[in-house]
C-alpha positions, 0 to 999 in steps of 0.5 A: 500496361500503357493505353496510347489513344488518339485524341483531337480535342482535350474534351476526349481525354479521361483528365477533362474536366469541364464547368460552365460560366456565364457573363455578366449579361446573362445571355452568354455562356461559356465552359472553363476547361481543366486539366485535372492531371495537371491541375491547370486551367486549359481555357477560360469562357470557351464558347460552343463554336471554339475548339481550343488546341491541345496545350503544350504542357499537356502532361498525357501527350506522348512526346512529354511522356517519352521526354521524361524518360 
């Protein structure tokens, strides 16, 4: 059985993985974002107003699936 969902943001996938950081002021904070499928780093210190883009290397996005067949 293969679920195909349609995502915008690597937050709405199942293999997110999200940790705070904090800077050295202490005032700011920010979320490293992990890919635990892939077992990599997405972004480091990624602030409540940024919305980085879904990675190339992605391993759930359906042209790298199809291109491993």
């Amino acid at each position: 059985m293969k679920i195909v969902i349609d995502i915008s943001s690597c937050r709405e996938c199942p293999h997110f993985k999200i940790t705070g950081t904090y800077s050295t002021d202490g005032f700011d904070s920010g979320d490293d974002w992990h890919c635990t499928k892939a077992d990599k780093a997405i972004a480091g210190f990624v602030e409540w107003t940024e919305k980085p883009a879904i990675p190339e290397w992605c391993p759930a996005k359906l042209t790298n699936q199809q291109k491993s067949k």
